[in-house]
mmJSON file of the N, C-alpha and C atoms, coordinates in Angstrom:
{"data_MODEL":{"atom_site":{
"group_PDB":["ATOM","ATOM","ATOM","ATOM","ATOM","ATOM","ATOM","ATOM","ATOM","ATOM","ATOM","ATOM","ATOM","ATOM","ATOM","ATOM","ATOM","ATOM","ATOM","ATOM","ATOM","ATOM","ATOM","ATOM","ATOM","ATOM","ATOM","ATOM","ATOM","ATOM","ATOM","ATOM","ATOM","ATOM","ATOM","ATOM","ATOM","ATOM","ATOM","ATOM","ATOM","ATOM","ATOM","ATOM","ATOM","ATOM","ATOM","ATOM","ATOM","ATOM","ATOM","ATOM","ATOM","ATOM","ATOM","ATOM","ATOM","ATOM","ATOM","ATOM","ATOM","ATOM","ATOM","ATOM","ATOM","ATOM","ATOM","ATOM","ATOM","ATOM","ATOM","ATOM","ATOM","ATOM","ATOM","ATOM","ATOM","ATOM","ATOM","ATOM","ATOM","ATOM","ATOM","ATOM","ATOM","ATOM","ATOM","ATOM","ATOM","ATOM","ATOM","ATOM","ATOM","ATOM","ATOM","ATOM","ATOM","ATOM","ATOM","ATOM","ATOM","ATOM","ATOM","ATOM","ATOM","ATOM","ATOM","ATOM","ATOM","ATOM","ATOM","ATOM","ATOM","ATOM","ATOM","ATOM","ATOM","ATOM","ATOM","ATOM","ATOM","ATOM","ATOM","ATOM","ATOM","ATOM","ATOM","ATOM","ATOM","ATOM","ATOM","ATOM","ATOM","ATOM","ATOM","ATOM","ATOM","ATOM","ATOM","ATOM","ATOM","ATOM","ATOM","ATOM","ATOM","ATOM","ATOM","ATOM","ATOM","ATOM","ATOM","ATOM","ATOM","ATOM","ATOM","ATOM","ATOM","ATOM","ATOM","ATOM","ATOM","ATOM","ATOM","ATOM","ATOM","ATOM","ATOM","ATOM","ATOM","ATOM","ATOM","ATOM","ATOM","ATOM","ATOM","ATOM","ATOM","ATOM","ATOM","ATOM","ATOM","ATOM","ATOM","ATOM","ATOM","ATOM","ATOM","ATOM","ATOM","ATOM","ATOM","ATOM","ATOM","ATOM","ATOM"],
"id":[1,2,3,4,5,6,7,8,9,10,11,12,13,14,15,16,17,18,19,20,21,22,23,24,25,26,27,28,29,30,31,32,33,34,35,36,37,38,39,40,41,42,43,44,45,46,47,48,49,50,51,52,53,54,55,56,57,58,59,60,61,62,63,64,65,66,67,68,69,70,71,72,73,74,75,76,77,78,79,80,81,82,83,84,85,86,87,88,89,90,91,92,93,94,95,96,97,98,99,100,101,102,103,104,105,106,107,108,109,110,111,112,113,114,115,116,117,118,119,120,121,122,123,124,125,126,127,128,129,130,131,132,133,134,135,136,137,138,139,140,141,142,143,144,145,146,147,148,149,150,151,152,153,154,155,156,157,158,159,160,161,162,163,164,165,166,167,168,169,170,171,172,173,174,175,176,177,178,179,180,181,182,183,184,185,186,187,188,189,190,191,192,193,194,195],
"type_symbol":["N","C","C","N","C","C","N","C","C","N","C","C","N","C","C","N","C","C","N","C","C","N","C","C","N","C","C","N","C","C","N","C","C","N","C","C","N","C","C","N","C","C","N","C","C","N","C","C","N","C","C","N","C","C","N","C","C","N","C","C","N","C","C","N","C","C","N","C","C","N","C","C","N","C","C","N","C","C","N","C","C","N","C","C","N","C","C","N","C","C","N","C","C","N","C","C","N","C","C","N","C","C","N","C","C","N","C","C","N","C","C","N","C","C","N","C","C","N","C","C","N","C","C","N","C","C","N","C","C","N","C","C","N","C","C","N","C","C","N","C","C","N","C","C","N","C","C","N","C","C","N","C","C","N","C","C","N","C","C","N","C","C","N","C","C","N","C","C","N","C","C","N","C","C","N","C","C","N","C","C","N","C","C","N","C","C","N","C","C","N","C","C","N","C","C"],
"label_atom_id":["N","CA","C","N","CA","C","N","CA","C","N","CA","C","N","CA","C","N","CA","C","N","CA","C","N","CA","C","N","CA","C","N","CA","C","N","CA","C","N","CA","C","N","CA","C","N","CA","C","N","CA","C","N","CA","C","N","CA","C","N","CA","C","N","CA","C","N","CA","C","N","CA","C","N","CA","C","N","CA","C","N","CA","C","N","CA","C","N","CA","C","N","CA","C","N","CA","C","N","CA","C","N","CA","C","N","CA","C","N","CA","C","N","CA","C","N","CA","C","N","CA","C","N","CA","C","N","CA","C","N","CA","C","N","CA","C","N","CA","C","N","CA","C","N","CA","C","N","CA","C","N","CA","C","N","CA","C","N","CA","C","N","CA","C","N","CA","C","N","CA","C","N","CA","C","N","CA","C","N","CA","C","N","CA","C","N","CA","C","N","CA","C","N","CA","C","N","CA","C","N","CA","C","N","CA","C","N","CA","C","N","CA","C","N","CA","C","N","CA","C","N","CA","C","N","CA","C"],
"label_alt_id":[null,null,null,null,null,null,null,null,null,null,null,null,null,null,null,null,null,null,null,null,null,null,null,null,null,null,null,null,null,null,null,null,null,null,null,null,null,null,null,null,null,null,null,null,null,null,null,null,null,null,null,null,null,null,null,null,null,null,null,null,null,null,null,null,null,null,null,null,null,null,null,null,null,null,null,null,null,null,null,null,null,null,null,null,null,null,null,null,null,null,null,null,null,null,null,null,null,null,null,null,null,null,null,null,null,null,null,null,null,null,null,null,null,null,null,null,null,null,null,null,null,null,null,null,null,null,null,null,null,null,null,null,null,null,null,null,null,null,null,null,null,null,null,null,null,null,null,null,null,null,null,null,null,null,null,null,null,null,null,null,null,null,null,null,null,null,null,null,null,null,null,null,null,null,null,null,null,null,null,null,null,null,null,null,null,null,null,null,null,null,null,null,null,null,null],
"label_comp_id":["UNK","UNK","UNK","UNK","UNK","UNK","UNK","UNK","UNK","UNK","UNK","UNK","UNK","UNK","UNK","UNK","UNK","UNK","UNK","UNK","UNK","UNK","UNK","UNK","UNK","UNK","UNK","UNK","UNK","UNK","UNK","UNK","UNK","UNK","UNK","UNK","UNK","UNK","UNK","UNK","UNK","UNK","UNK","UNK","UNK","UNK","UNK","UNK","UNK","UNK","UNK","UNK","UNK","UNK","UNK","UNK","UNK","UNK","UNK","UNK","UNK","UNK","UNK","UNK","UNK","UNK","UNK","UNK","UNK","UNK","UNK","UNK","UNK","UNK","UNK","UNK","UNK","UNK","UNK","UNK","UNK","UNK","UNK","UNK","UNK","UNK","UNK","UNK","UNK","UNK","UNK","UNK","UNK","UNK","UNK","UNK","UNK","UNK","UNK","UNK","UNK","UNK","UNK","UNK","UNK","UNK","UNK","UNK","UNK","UNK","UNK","UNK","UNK","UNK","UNK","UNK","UNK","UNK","UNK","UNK","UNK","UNK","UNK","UNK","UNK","UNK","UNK","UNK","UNK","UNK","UNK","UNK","UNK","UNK","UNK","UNK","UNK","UNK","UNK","UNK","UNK","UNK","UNK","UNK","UNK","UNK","UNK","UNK","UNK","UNK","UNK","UNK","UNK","UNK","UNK","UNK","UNK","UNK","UNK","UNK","UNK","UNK","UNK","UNK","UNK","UNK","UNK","UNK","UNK","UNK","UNK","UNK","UNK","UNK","UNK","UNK","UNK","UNK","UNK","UNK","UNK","UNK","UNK","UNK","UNK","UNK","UNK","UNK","UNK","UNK","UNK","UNK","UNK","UNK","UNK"],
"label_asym_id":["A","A","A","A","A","A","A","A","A","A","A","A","A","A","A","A","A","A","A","A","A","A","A","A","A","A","A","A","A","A","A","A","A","A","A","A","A","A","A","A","A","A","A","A","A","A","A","A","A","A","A","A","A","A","A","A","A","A","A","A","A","A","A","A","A","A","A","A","A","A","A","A","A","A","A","A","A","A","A","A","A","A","A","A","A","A","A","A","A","A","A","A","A","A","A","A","A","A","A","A","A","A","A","A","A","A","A","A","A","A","A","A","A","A","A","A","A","A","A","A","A","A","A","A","A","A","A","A","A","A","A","A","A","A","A","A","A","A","A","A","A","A","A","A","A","A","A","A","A","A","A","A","A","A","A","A","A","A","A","A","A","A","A","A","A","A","A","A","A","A","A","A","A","A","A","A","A","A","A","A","A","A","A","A","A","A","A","A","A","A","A","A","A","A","A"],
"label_entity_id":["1","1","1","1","1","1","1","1","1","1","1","1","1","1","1","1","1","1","1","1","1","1","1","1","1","1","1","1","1","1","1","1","1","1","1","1","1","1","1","1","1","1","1","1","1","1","1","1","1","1","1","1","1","1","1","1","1","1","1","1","1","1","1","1","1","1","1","1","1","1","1","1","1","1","1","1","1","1","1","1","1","1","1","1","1","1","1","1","1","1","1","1","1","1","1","1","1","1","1","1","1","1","1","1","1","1","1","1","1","1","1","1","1","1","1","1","1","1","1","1","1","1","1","1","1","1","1","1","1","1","1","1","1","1","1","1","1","1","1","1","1","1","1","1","1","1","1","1","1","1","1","1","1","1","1","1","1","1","1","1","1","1","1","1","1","1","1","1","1","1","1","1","1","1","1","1","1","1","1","1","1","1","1","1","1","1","1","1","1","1","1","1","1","1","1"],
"label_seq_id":[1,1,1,2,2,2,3,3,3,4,4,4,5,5,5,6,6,6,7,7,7,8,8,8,9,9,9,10,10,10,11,11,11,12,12,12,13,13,13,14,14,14,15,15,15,16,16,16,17,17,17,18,18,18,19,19,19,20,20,20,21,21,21,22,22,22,23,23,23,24,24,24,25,25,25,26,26,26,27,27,27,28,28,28,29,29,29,30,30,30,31,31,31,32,32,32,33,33,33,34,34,34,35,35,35,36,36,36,37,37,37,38,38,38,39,39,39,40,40,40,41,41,41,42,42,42,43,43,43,44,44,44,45,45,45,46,46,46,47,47,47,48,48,48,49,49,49,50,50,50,51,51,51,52,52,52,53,53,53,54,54,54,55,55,55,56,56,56,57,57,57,58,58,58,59,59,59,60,60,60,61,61,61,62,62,62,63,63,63,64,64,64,65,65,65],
"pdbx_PDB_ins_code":[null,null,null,null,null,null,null,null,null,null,null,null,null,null,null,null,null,null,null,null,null,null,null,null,null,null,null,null,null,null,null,null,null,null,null,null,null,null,null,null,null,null,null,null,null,null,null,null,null,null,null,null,null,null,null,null,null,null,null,null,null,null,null,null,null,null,null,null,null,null,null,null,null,null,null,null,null,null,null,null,null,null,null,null,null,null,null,null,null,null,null,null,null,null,null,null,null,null,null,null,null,null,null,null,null,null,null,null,null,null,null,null,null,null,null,null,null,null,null,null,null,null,null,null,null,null,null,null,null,null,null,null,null,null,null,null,null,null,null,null,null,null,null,null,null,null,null,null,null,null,null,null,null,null,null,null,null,null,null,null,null,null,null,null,null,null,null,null,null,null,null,null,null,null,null,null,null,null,null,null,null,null,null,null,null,null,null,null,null,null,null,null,null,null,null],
"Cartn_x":[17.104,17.396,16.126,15.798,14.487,14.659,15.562,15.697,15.454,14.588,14.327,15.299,17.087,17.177,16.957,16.528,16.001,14.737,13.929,12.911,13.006,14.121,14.92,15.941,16.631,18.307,18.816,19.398,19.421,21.261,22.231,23.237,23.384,23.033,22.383,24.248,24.493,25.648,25.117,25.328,24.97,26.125,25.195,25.951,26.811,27.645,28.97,28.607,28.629,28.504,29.759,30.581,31.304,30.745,30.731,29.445,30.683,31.745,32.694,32.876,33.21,32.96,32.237,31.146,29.608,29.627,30.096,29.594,30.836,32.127,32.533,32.28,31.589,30.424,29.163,28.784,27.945,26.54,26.417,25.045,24.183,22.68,22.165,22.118,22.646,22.614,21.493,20.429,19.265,19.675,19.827,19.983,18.18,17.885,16.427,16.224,14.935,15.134,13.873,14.831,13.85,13.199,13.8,13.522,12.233,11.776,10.431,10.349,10.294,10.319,9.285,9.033,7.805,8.203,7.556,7.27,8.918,9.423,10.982,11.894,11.3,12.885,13.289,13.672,14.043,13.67,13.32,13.182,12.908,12.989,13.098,11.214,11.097,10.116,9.906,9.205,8.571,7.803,6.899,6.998,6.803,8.091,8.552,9.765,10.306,11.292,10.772,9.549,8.527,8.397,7.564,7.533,8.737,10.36,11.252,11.716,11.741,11.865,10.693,9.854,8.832,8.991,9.444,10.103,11.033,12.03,12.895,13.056,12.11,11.363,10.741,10.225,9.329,10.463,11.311,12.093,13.0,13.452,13.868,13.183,12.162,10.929,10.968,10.992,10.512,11.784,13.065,14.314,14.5,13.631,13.873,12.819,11.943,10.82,11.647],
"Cartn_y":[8.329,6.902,6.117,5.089,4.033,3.459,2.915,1.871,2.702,1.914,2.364,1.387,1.78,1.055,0.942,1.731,1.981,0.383,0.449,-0.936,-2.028,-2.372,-3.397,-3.542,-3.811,-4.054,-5.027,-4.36,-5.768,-4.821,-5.602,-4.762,-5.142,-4.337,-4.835,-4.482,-5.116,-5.722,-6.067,-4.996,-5.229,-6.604,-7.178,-8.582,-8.695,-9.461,-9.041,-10.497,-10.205,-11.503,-11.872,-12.59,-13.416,-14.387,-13.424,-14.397,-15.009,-14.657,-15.693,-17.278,-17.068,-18.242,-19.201,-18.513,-18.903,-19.629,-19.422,-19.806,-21.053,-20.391,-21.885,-23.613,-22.878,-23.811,-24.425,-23.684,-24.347,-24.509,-23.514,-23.527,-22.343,-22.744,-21.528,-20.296,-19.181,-18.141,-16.905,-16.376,-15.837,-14.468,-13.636,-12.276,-11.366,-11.486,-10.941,-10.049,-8.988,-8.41,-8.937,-9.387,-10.219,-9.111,-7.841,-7.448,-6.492,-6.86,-5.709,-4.992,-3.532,-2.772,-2.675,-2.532,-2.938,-2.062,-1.113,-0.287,0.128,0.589,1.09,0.006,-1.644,-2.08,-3.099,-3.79,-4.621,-5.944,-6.475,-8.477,-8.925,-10.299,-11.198,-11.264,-11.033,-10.864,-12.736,-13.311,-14.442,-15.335,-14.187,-14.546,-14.487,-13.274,-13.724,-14.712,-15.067,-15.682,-17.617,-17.778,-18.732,-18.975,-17.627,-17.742,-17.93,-17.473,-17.903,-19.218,-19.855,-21.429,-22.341,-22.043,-22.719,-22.579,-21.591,-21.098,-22.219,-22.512,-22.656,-24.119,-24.762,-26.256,-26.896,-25.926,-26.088,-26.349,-25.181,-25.616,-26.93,-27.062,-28.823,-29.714,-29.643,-30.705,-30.419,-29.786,-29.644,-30.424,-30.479,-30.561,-32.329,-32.497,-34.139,-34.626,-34.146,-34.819,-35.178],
"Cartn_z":[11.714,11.641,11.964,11.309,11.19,12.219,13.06,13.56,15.474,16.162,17.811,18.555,18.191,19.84,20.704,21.08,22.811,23.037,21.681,21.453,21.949,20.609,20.133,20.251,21.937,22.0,21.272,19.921,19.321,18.909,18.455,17.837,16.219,15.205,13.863,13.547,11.943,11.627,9.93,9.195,7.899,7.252,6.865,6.151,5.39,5.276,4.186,3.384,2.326,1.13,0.545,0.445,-0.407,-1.386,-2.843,-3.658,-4.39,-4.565,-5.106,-4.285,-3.151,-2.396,-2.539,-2.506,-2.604,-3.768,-4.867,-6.357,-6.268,-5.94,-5.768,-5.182,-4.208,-3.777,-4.554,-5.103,-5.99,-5.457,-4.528,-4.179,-4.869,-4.357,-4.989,-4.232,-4.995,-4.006,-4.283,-3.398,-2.763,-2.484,-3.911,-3.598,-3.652,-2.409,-2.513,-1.082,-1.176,-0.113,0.566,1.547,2.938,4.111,4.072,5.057,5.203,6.42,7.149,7.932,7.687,8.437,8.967,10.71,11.316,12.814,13.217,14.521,15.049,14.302,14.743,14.463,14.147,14.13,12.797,12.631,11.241,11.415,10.632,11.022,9.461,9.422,8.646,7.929,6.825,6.144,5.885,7.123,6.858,5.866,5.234,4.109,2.889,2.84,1.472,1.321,2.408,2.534,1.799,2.786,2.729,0.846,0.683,-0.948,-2.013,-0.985,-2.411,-1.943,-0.853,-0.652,-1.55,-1.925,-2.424,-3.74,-4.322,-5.534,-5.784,-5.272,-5.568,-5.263,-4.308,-4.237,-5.919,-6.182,-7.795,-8.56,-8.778,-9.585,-9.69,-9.066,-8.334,-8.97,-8.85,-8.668,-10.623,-10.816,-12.174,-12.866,-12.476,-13.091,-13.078,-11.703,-12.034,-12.479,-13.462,-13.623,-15.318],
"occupancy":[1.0,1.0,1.0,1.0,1.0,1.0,1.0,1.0,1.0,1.0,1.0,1.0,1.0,1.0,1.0,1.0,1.0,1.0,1.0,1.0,1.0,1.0,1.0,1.0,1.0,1.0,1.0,1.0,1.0,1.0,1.0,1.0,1.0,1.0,1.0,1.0,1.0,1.0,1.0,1.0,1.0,1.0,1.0,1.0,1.0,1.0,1.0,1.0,1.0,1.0,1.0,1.0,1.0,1.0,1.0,1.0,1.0,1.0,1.0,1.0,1.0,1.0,1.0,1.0,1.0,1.0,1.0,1.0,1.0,1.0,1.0,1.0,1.0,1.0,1.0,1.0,1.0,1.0,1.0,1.0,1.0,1.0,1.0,1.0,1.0,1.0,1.0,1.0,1.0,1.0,1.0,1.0,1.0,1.0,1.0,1.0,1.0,1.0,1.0,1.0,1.0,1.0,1.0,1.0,1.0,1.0,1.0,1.0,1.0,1.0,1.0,1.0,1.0,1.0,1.0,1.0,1.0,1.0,1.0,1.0,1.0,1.0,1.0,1.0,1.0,1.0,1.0,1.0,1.0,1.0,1.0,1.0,1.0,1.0,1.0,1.0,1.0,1.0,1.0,1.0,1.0,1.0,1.0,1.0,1.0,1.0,1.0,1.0,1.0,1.0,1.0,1.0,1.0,1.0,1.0,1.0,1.0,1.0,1.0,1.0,1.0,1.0,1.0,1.0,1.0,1.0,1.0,1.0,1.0,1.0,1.0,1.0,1.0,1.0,1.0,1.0,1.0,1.0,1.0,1.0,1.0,1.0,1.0,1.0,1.0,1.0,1.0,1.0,1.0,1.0,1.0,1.0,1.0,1.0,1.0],
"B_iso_or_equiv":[0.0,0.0,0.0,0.0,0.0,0.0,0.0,0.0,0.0,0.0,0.0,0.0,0.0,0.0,0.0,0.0,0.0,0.0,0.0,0.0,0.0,0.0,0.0,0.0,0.0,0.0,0.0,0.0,0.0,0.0,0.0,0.0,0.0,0.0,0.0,0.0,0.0,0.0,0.0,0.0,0.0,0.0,0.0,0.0,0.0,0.0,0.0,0.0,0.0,0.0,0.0,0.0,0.0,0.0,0.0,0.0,0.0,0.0,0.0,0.0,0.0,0.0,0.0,0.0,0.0,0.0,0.0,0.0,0.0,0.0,0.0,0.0,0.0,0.0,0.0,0.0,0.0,0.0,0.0,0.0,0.0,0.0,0.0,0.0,0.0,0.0,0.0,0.0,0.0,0.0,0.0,0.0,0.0,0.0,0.0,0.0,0.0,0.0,0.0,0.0,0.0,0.0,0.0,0.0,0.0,0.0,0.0,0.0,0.0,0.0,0.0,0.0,0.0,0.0,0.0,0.0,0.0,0.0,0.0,0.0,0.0,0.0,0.0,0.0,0.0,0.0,0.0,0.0,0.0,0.0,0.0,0.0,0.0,0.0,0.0,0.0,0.0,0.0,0.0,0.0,0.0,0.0,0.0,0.0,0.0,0.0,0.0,0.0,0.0,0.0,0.0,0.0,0.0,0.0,0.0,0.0,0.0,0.0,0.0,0.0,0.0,0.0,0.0,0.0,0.0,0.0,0.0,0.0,0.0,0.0,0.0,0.0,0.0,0.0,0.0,0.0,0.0,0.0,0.0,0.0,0.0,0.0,0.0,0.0,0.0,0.0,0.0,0.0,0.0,0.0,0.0,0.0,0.0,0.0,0.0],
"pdbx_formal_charge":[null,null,null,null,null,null,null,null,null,null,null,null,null,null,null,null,null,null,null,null,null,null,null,null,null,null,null,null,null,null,null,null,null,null,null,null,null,null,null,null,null,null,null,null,null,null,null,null,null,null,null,null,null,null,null,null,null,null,null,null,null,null,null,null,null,null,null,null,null,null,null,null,null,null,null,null,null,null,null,null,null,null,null,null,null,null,null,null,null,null,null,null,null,null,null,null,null,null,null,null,null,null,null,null,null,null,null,null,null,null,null,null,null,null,null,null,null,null,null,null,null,null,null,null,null,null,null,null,null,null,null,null,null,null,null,null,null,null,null,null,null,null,null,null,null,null,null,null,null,null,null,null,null,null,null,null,null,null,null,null,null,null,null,null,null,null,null,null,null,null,null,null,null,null,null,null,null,null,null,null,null,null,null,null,null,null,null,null,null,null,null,null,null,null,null],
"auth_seq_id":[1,1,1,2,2,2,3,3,3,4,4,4,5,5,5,6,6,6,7,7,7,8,8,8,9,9,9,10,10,10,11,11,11,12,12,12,13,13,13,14,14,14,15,15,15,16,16,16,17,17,17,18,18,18,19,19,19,20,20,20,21,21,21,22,22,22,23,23,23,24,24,24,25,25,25,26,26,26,27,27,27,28,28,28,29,29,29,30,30,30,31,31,31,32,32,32,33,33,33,34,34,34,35,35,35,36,36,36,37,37,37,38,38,38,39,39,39,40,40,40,41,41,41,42,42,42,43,43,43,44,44,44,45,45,45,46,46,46,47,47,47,48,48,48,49,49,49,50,50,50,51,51,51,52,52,52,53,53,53,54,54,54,55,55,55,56,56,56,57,57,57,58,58,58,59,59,59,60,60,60,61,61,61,62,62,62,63,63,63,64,64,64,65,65,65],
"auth_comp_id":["UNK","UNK","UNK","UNK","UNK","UNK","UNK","UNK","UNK","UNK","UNK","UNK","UNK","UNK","UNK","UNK","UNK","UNK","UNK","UNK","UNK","UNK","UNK","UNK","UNK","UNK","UNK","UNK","UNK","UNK","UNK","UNK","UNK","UNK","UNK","UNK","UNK","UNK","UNK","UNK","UNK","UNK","UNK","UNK","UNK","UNK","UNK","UNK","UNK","UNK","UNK","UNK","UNK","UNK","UNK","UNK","UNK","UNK","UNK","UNK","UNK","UNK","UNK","UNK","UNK","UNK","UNK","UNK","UNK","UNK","UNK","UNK","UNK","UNK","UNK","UNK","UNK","UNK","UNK","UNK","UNK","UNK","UNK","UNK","UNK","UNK","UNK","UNK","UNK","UNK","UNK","UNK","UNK","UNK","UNK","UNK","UNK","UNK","UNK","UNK","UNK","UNK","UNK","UNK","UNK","UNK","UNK","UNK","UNK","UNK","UNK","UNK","UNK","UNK","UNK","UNK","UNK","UNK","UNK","UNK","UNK","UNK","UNK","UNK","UNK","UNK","UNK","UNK","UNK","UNK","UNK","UNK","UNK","UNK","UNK","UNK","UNK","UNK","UNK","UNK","UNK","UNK","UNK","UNK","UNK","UNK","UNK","UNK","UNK","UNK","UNK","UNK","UNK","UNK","UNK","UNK","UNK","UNK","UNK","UNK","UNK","UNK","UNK","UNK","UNK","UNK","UNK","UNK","UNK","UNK","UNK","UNK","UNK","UNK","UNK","UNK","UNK","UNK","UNK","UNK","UNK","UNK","UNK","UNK","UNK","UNK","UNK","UNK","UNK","UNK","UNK","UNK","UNK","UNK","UNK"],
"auth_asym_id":["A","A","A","A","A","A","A","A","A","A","A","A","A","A","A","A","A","A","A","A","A","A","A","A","A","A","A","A","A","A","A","A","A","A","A","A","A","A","A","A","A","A","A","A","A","A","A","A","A","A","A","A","A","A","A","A","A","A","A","A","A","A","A","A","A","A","A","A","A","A","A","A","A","A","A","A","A","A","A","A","A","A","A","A","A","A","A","A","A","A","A","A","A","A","A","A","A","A","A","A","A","A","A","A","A","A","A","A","A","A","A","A","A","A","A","A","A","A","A","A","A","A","A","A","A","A","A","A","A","A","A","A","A","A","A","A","A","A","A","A","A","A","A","A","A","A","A","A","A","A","A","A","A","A","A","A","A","A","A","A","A","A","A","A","A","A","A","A","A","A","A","A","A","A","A","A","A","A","A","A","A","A","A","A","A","A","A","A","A","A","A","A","A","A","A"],
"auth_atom_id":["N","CA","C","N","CA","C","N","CA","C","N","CA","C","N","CA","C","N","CA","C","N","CA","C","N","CA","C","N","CA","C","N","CA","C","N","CA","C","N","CA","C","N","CA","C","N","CA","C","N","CA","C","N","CA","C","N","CA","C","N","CA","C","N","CA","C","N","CA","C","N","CA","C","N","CA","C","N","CA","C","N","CA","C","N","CA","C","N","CA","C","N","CA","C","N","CA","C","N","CA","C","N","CA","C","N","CA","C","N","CA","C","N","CA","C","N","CA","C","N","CA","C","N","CA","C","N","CA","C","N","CA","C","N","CA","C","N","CA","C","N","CA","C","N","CA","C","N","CA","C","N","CA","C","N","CA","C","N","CA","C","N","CA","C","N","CA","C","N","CA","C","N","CA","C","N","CA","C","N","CA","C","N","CA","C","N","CA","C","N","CA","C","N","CA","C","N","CA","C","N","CA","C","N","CA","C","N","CA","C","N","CA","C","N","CA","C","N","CA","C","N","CA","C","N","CA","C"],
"pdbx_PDB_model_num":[1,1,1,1,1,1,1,1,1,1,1,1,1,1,1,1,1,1,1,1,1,1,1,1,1,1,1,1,1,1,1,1,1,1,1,1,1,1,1,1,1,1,1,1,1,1,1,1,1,1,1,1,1,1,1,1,1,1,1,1,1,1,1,1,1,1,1,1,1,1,1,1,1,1,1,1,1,1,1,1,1,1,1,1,1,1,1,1,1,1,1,1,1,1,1,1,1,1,1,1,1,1,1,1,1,1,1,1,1,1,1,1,1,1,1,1,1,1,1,1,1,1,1,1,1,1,1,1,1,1,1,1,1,1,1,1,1,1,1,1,1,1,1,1,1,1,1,1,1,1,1,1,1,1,1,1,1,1,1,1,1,1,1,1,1,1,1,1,1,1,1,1,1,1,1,1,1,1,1,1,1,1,1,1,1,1,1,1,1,1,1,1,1,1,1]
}}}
């Protein structure tokens, strides 16, 4: 197993998606992999996260021009 609890007391909890929900909503939904594996434990890949907000800023920007 990748992950050092002993590290990182953290209690990890794989995410459950409701993309039906989601779409009823009408937002945009961000199926991408954010994550970094880094010295035994998991975290939020800063940025690529960074790079698909900016992505997705452009596009916006482009739609009301």
């Amino acid at each position: 197993e990748y992950m050092n609890s002993n590290k990182f007391d953290e209690y990890l909890v794989q995410v459950v998606h409701d993309f039906k929900a989601l779409q009823e909503e009408e937002v945009n939904i961000i199926s991408n992999d954010f994550l970094q594996l880094v010295n035994g434990g998991a975290f939020h890949d800063g940025d690529a996260i960074a790079l698909e907000i900016m992505g997705i800023s452009a596009q916006h920007e482009r739609r009301e021009v």
